[in-house]
C-alpha positions in Angstrom: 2.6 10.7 -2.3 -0.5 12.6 -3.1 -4.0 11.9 -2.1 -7.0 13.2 -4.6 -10.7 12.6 -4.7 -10.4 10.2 -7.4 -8.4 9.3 -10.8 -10.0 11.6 -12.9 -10.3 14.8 -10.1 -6.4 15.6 -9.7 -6.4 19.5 -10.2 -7.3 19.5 -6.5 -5.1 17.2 -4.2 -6.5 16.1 -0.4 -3.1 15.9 0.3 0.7 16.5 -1.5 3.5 14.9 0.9 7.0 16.1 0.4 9.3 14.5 -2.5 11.5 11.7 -1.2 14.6 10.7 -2.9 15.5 6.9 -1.6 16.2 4.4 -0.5 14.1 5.9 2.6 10.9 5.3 4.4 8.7 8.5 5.1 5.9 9.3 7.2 3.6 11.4 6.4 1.1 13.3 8.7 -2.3 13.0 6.2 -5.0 15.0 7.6 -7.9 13.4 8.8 -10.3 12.6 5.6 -13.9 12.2 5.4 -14.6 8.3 5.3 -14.8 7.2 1.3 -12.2 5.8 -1.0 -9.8 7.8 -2.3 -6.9 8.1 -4.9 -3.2 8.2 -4.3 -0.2 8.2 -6.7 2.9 9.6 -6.7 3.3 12.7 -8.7 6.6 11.7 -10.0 5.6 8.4 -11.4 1.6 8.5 -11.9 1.9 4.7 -12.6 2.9 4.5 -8.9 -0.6 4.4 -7.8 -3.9 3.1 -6.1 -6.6 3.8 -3.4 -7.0 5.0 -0.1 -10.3 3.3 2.2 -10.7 5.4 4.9 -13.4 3.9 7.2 -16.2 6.3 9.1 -15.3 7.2 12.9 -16.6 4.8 15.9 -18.6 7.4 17.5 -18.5 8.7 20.6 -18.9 6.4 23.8 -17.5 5.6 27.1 -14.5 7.9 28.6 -12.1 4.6 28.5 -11.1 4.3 24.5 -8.9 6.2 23.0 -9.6 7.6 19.1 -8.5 4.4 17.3 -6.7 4.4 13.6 -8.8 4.8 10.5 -8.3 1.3 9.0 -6.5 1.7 5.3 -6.8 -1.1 2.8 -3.0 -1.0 1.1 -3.0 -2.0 -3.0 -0.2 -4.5 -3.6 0.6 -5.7 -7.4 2.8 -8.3 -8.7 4.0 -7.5 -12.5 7.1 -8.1 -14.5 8.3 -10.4 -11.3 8.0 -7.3 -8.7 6.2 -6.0 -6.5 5.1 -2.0 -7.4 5.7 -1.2 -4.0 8.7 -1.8 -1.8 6.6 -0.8 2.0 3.2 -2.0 3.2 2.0 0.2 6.0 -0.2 -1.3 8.3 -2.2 0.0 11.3 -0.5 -1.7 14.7 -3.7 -4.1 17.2 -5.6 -4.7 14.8 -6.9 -6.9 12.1 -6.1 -5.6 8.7 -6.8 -6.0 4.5 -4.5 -6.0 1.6 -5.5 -5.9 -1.5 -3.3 -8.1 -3.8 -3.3 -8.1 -7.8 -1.0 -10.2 -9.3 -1.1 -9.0 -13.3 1.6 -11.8 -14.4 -0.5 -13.9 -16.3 0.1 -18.0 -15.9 2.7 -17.1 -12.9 2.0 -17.5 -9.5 3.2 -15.0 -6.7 1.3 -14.2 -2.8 2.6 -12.0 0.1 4.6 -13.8 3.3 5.3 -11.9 6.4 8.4 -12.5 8.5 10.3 -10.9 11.5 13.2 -10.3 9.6 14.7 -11.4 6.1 16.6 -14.1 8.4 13.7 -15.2 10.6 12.0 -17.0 7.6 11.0 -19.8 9.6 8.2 -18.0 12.0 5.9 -16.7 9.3 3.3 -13.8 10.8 1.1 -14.1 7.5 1.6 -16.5 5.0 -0.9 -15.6 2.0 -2.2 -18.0 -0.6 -0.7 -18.4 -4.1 -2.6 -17.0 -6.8 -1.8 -17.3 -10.8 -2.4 -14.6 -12.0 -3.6 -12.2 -13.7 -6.1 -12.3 -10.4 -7.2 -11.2 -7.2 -7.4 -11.7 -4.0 -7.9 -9.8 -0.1 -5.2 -10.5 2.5 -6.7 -10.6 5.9 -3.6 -9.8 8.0 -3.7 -10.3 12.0 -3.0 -7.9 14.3 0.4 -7.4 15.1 2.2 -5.2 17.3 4.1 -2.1 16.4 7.8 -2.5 14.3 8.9 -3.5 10.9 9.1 -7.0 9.4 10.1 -8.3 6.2 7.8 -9.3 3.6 8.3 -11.5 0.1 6.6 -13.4 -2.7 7.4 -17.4 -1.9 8.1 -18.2 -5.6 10.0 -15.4 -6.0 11.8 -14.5 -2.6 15.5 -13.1 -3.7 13.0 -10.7 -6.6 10.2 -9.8 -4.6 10.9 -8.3 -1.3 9.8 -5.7 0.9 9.4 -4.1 4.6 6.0 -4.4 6.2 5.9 -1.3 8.8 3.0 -1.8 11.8 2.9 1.4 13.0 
């Protein structure tokens, strides 16, 4: 994953994370960016792509509250019956966005969040379906640190994924 001012500005990156050869989950240690929105892609596969919100600091204040989490808007899209993206990383207390395309036109797919791929009947989120090609911004509630399974309801055995709420 690389971060870059924008689309067209990639001679000088804001951030080049390590190559990762999966299946695997990374983390990566992104240095704190000035609040704007941001391109990311991976260098490998430049399709693999979207944005990056960071949101502007709280300010100072009262000795009680630690830093907080820049809030991060993930980019989800639905085409050729998948998802273009197989982890959603979300920040952990607090309300959250994602931004969902679905490009299949005439088919419908959303986001669901579970515990687990077998806990199917206790959804966390449930989004609503859209037909695509549209739109749509996921307001996801705060949940608590781990990692959870996510899938597309019309297409759950195609479209699956692990939401990690770090």
């Amino acid at each position: 994953m690389a971060i870059y001012p924008s689309s067209t500005d990639l001679g000088n990156p804001l951030f080049q994370g390590e190559l990762v050869s999966g299946p695997a989950t990374a983390t990566f240690d992104v240095p704190a960016l000035q609040a704007g929105e941001f391109f990311f892609r991976c260098d490998v596969h430049p399709t693999m792509n979207g944005r990056v919100v960071v949101a502007g600091g709280g300010g100072g204040g009262g000795g009680g509250g630690g830093g907080g989490t820049a809030a991060v808007t993930p980019e989800v899209t639905a085409r050729g019956i998948a998802f273009d993206t197989g982890t959603i990383t979300l920040n952990a207390g607090q309300e959250s966005t994602i931004a969902f395309t679905n490009d299949d036109a005439g088919v419908q797919h959303n986001i669901a969040m579970f515990p687990s791929e077998s806990d199917l009947a206790n959804p966390l989120f449930r989004g609503d379906l859209i037909t695509g090609p549209d739109t749509i911004d996921y307001t996801i509630p705060a949940l608590d640190p781990g990692e959870f399974y996510f899938h597309c309801d019309v297409h759950p055995t195609q479209m699956t994924g692990t939401v990690v709420i770090q």
